[in-house]
C-alpha positions as CSV (number, residue, x, y, z in Angstrom):
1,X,106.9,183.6,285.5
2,X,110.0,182.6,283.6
3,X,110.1,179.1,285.5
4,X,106.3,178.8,284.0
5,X,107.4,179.6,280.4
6,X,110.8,177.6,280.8
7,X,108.9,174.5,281.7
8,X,106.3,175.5,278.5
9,X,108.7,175.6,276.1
10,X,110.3,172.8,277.5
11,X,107.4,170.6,276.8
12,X,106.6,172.0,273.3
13,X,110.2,171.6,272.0
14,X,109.8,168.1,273.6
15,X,106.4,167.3,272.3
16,X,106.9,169.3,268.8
17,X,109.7,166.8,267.9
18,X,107.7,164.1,268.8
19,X,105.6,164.9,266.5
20,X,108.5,165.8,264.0
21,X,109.5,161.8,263.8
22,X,105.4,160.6,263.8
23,X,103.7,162.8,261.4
24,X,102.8,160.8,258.7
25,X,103.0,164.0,256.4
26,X,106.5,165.0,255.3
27,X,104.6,168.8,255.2
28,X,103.1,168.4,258.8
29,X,106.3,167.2,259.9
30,X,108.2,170.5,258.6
31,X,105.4,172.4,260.6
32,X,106.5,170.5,263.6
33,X,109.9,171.3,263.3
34,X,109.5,175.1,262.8
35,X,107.4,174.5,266.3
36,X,110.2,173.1,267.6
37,X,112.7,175.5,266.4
38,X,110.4,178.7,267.7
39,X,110.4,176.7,271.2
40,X,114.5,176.1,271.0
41,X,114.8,179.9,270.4
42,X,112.7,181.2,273.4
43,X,114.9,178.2,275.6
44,X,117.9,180.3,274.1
45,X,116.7,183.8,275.0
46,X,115.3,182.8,278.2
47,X,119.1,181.4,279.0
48,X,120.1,184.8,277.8
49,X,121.6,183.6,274.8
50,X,120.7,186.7,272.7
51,X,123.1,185.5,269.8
52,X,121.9,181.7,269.7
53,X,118.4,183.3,270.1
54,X,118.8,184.6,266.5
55,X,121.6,182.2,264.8
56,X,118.0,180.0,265.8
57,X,115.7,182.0,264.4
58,X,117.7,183.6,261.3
59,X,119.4,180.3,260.5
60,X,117.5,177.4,261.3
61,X,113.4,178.7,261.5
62,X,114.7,180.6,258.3
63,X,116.9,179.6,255.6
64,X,116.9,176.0,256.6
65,X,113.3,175.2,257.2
66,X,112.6,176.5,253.6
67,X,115.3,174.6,251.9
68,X,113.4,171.7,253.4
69,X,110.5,172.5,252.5
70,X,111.3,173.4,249.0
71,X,112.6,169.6,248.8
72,X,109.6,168.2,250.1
73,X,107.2,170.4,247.9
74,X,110.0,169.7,244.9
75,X,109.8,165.9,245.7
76,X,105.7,166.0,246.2
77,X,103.9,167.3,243.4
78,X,100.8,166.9,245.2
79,X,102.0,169.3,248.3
80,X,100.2,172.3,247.0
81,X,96.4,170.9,248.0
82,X,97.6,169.3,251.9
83,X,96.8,173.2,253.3
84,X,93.4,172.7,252.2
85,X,91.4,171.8,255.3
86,X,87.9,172.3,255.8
87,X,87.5,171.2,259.3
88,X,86.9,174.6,260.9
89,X,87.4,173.5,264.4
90,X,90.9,172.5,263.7
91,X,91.6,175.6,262.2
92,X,90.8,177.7,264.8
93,X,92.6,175.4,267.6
94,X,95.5,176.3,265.0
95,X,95.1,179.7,265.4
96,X,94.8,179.9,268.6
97,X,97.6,178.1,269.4
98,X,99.5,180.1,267.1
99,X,99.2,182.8,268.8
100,X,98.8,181.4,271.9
101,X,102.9,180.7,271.1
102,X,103.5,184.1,269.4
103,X,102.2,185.6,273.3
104,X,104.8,183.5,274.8
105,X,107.4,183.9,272.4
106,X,106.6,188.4,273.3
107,X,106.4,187.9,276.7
108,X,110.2,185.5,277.1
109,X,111.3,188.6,274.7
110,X,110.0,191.4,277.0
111,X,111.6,189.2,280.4
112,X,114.6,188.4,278.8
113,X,115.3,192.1,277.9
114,X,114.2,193.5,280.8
115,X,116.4,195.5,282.8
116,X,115.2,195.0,286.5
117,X,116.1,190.5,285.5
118,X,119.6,189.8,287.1
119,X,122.1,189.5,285.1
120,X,123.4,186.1,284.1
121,X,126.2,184.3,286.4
122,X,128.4,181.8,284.9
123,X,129.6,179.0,287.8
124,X,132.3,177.7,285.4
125,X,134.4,180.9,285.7
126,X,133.2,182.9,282.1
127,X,132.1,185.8,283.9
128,X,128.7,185.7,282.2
129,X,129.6,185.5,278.8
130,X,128.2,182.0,278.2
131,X,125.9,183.5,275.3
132,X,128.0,186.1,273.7
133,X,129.2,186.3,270.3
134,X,132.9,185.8,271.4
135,X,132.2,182.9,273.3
136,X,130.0,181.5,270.9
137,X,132.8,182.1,267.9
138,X,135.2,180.9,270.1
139,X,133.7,177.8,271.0
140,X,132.9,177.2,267.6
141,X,136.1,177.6,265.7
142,X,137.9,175.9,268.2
143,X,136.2,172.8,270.6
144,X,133.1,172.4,267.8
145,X,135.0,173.0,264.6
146,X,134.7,169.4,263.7
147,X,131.1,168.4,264.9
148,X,130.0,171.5,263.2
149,X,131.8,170.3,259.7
150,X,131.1,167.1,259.7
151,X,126.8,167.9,260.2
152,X,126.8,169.9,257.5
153,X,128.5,167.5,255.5
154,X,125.5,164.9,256.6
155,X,123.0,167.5,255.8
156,X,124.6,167.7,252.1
157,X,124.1,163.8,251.7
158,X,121.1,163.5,253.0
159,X,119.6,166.2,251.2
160,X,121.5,164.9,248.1
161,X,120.4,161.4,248.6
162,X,116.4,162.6,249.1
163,X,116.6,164.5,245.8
164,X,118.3,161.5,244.1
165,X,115.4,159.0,245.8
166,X,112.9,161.5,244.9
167,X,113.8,161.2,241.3
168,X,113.7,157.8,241.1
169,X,109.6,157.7,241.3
């Protein structure tokens, strides 16, 4: 059962940002990416990556999906009326697959926490703590110190240089 929803999620993170770079809606396009972000997460828990799983969620489905899509709304007046849809057929294949995802996301939860699953085995020597909070803080502050610095610093420009083109209209 978890090789069935590891090979799901694998395609819908795959196929979500896809659809991330072709949407021709800078809205749609956010919707992707939370998609994508939800489908990340379960790929975390599932690894049993309990900390990543909610650094994913609390970070990056969170706070940074709604600074983007404050930008986009704040750059696109007209944002407010792209919910309205009155295909109803699309709707419900939304819903559906909404919680079609929501089911998934429960049931990696439920596996990933359940107590009879074997518990994960490093083969580069960590003793299973790939996944922990002081392997994740170490690795961080020390081999990704750098990378992690410098993408924020290219998510300040670009986010500075939208607002600045935005303006410019």
């Amino acid at each position: 059962m978890e090789q069935v929803i590891l090979l799901l999620m694998g395609v819908i993170a795959v196929g979500s940002a896809l659809g991330v770079v072709l949407m021709p809606n800078a809205i749609y396009s956010a919707m992707m990416l939370l998609l994508n972000l939800l489908s990340l997460a379960t790929l975390f828990l599932l690894l049993h990556a309990q900390f990543m799983f909610a650094a994913q969620l609390i970070i990056y489905a969170g706070a940074i999906l709604v600074l983007f899509l404050f930008v986009v709304t704040l750059l696109n007046p007209e944002g407010e009326y792209i919910f309205r849809d009155k295909r109803r057929m699309q709707r419900a294949a939304t819903i559906s697959f909404g919680l079609f995802l929501g089911a998934m996301l429960v049931g990696a939860f439920l596996a990933a926490f359940n107590k009879t699953q074997p518990v994960f085995v490093s083969t580069d020597g960590t003793n299973g703590s790939f996944g922990s909070v002081e392997a994740f803080g170490i690795d961080l502050f020390t081999r990704f110190l750098l990378p992690f610095e410098l993408t924020s610093l290219v998510l300040l420009v670009a986010l500075i240089g939208a607002v600045v083109l935005g303006k410019r209209k």
